[in-house]
DOTOR-479288 format. One record per residue (C-alpha): x, y, z; residue in three letters; residue number from 1. Coordinates in nm, 4 decimals, always signed. Layout:
BEGIN
<site><east>X</east><north>Y</north><up>Z</up><residuo>ALA</residuo><num>NUM</num></site>
...
//
This chain:
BEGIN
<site><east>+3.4599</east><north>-7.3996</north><up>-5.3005</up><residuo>UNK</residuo><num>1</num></site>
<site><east>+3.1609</east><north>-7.1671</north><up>-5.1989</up><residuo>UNK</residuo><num>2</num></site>
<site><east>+3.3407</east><north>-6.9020</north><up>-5.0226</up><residuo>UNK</residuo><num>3</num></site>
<site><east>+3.5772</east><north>-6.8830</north><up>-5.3566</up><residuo>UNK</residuo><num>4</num></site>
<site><east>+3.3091</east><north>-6.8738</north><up>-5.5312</up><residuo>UNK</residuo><num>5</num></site>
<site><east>+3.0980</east><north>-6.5584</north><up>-5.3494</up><residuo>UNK</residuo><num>6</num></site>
<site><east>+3.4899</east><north>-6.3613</north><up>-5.3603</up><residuo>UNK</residuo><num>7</num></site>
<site><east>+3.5543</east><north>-6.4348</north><up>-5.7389</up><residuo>UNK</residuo><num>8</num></site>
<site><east>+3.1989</east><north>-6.2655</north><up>-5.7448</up><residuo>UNK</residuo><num>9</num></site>
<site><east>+3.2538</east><north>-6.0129</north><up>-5.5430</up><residuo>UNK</residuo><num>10</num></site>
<site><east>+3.5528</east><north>-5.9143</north><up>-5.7504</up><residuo>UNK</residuo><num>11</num></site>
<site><east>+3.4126</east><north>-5.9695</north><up>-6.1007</up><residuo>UNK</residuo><num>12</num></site>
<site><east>+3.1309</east><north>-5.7364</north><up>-5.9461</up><residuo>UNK</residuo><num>13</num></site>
<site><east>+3.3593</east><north>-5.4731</north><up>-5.7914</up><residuo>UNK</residuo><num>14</num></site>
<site><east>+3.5449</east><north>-5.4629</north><up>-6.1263</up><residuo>UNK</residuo><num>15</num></site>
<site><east>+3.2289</east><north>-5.4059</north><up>-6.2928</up><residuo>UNK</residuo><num>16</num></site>
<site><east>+3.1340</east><north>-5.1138</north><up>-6.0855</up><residuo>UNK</residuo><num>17</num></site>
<site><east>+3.4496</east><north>-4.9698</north><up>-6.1417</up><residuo>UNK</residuo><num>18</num></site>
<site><east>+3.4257</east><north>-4.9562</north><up>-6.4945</up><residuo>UNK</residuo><num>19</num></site>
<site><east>+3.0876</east><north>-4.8144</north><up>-6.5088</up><residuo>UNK</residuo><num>20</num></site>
<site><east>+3.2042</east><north>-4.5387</north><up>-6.2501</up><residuo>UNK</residuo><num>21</num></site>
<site><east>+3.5182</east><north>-4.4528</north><up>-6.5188</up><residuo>UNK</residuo><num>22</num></site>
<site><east>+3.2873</east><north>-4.4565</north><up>-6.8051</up><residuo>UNK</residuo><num>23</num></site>
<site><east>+3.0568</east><north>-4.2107</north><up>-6.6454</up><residuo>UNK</residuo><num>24</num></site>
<site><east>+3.3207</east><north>-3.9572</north><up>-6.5454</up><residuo>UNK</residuo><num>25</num></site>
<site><east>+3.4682</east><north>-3.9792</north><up>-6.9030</up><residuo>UNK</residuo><num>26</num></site>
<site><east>+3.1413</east><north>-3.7732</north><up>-7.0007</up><residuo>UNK</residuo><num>27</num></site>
<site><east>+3.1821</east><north>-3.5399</north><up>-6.7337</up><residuo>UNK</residuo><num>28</num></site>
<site><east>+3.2530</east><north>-3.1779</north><up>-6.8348</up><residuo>UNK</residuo><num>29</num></site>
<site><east>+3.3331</east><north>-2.8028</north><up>-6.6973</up><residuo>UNK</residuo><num>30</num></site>
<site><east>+3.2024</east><north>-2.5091</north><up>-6.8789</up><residuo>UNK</residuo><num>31</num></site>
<site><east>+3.3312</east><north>-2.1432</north><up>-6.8166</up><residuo>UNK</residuo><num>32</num></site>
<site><east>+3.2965</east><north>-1.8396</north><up>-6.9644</up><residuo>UNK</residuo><num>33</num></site>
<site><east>+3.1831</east><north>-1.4833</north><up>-6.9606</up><residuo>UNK</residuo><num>34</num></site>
<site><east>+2.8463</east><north>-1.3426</north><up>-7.0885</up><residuo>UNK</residuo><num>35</num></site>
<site><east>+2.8562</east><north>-0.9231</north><up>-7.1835</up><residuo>UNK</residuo><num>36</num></site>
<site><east>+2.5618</east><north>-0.7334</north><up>-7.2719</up><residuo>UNK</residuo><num>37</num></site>
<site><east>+2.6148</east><north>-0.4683</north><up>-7.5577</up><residuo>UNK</residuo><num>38</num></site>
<site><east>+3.0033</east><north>-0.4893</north><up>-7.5134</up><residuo>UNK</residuo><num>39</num></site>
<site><east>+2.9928</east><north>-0.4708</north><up>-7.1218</up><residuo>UNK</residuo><num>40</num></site>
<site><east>+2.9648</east><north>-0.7754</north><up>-6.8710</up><residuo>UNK</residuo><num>41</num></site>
<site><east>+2.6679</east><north>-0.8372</north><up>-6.7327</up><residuo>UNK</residuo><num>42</num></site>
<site><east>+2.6603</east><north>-0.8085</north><up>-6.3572</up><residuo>UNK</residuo><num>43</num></site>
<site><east>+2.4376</east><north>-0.9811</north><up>-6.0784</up><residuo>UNK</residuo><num>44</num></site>
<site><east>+2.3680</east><north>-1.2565</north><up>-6.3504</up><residuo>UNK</residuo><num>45</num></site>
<site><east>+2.2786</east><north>-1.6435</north><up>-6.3342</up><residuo>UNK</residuo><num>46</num></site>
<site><east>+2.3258</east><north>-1.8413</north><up>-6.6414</up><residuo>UNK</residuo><num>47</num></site>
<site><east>+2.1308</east><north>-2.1930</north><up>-6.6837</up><residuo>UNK</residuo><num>48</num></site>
<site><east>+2.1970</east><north>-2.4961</north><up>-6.9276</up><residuo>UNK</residuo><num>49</num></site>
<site><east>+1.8508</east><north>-2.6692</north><up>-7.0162</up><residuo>UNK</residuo><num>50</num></site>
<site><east>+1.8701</east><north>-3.0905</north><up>-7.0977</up><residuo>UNK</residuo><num>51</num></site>
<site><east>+1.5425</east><north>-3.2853</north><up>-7.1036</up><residuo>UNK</residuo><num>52</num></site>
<site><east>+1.3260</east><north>-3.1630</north><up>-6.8161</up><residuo>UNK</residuo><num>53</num></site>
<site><east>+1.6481</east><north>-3.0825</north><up>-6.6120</up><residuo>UNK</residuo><num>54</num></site>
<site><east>+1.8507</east><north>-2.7391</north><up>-6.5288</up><residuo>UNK</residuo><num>55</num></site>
<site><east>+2.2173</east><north>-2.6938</north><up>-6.4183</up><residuo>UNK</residuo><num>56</num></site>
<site><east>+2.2785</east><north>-2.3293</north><up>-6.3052</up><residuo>UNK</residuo><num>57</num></site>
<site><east>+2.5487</east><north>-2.0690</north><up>-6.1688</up><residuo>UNK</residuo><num>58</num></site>
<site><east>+2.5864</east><north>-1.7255</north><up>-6.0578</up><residuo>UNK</residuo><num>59</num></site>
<site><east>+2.7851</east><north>-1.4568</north><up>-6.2588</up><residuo>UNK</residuo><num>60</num></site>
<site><east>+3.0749</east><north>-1.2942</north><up>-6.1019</up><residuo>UNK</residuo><num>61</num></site>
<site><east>+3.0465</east><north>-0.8632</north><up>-6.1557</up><residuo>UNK</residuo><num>62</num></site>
<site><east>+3.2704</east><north>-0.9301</north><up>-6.4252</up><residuo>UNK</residuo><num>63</num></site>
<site><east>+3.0687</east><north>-1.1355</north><up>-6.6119</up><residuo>UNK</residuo><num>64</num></site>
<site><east>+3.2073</east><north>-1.4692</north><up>-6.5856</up><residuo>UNK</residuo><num>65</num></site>
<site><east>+3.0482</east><north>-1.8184</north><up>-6.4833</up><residuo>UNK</residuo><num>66</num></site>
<site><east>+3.1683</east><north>-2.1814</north><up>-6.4112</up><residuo>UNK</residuo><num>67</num></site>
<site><east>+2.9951</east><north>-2.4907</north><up>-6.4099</up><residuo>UNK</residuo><num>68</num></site>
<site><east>+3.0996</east><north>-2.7882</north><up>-6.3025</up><residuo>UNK</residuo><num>69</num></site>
<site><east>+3.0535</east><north>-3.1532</north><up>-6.3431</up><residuo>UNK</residuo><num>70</num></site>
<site><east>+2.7754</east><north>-3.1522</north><up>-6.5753</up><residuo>UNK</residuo><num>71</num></site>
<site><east>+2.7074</east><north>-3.3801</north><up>-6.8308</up><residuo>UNK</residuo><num>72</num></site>
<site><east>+2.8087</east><north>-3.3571</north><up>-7.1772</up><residuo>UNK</residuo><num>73</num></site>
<site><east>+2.5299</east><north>-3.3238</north><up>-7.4717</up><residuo>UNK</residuo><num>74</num></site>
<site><east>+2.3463</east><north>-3.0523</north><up>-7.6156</up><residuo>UNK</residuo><num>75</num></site>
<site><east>+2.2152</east><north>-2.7464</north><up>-7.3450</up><residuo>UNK</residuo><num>76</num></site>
<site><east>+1.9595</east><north>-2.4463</north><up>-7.4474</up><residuo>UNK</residuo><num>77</num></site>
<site><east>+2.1324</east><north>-2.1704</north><up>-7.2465</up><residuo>UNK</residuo><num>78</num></site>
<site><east>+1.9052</east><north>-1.8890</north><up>-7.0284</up><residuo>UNK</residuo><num>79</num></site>
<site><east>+2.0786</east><north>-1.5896</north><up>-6.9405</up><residuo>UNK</residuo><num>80</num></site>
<site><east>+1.9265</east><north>-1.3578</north><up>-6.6746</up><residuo>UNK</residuo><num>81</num></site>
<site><east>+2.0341</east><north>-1.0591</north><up>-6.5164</up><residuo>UNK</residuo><num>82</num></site>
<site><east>+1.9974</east><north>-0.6780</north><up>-6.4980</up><residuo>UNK</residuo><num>83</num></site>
<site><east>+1.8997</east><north>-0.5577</north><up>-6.8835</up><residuo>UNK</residuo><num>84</num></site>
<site><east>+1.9084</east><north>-0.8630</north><up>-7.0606</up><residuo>UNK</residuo><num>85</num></site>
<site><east>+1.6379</east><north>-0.8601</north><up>-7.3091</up><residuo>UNK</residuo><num>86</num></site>
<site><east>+1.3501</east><north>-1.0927</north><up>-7.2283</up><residuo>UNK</residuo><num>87</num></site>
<site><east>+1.3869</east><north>-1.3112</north><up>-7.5074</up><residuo>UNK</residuo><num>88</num></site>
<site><east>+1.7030</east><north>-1.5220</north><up>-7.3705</up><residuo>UNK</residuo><num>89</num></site>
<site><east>+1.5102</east><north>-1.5181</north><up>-7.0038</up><residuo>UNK</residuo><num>90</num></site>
<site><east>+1.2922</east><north>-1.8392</north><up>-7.0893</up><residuo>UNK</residuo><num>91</num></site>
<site><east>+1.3886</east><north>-2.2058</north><up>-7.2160</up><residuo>UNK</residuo><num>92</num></site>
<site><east>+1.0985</east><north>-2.1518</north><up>-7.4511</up><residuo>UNK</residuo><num>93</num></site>
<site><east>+1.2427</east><north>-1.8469</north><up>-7.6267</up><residuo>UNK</residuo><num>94</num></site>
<site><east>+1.6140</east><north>-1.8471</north><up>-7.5942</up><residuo>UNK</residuo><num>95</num></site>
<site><east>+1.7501</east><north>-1.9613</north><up>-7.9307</up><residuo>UNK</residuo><num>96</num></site>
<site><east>+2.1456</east><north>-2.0093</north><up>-7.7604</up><residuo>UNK</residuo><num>97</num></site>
<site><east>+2.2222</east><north>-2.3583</north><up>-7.8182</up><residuo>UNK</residuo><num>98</num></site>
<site><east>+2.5636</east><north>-2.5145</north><up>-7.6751</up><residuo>UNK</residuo><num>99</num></site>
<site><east>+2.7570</east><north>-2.8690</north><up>-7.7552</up><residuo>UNK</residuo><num>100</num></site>
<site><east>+2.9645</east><north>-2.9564</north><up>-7.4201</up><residuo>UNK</residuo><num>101</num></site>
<site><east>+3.2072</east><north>-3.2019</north><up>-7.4710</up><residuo>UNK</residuo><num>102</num></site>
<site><east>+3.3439</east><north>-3.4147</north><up>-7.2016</up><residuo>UNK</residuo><num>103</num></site>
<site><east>+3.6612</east><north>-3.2016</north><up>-7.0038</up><residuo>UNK</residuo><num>104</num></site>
<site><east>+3.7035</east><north>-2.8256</north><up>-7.0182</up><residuo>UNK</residuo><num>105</num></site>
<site><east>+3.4490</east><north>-2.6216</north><up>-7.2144</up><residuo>UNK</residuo><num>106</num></site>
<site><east>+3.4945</east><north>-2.2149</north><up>-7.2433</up><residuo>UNK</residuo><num>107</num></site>
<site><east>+3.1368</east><north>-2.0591</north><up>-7.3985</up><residuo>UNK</residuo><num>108</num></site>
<site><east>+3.1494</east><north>-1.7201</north><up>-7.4069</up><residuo>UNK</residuo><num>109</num></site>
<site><east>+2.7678</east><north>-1.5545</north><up>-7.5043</up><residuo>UNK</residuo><num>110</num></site>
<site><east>+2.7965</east><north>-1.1909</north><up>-7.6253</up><residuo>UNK</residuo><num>111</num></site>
<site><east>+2.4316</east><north>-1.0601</north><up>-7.6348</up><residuo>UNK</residuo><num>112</num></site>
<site><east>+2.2524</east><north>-0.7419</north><up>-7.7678</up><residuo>UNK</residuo><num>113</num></site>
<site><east>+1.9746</east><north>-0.5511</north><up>-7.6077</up><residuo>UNK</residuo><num>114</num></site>
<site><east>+1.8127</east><north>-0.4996</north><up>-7.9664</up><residuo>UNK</residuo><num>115</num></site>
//
């Protein structure tokens, strides 16, 4: 009676851990796109996504485009950096891009302006 006892556990426990694994991934999302300065893409670039006191970030191709993946979906303040990008979209603080990501595939394009 013990022993069936400690595997019904087990398996009401593995179960449980199962679920909560799914659930978790179900918020998981991607998020590509391509970021252009004054019409043209910006090259040598890293884009960030601010949450809380956390920071998920990625290199831009020479073409201008970025992928993140497996981040968690909510509400991100975006940072763009690279070469000309006006200082104002450089800092959490001052950047005023704002992006919903959804759980799955999210395309964000940013198109910025030096002035």
């Amino acid at each position: 009676m013990k022993t069936r006892c400690v595997l019904l556990a087990g398996a009401v426990l593995l179960t449980h851990l199962s679920s909560a694994s799914f659930a978790a991934d179900e918020e998981i999302a991607s998020v590509t796109g391509t970021i252009t300065l004054d019409g043209l893409p910006i090259r040598h670039g890293r884009v960030f996504m601010f949450f809380d006191d956390q920071f998920i970030g990625a290199k831009m191709s020479k073409e201008g485009k970025f992928k993140l993946k497996r981040i968690p979906s909510g509400k991100y303040k975006v940072v763009i950096e690279g070469d000309g990008v006006p200082a104002k979209y450089h800092s959490d603080e001052r950047s005023e891009l704002i992006v919903n990501v959804e759980k799955g595939a999210n395309v964000h394009d940013f198109v910025l302006h030096s002035k």
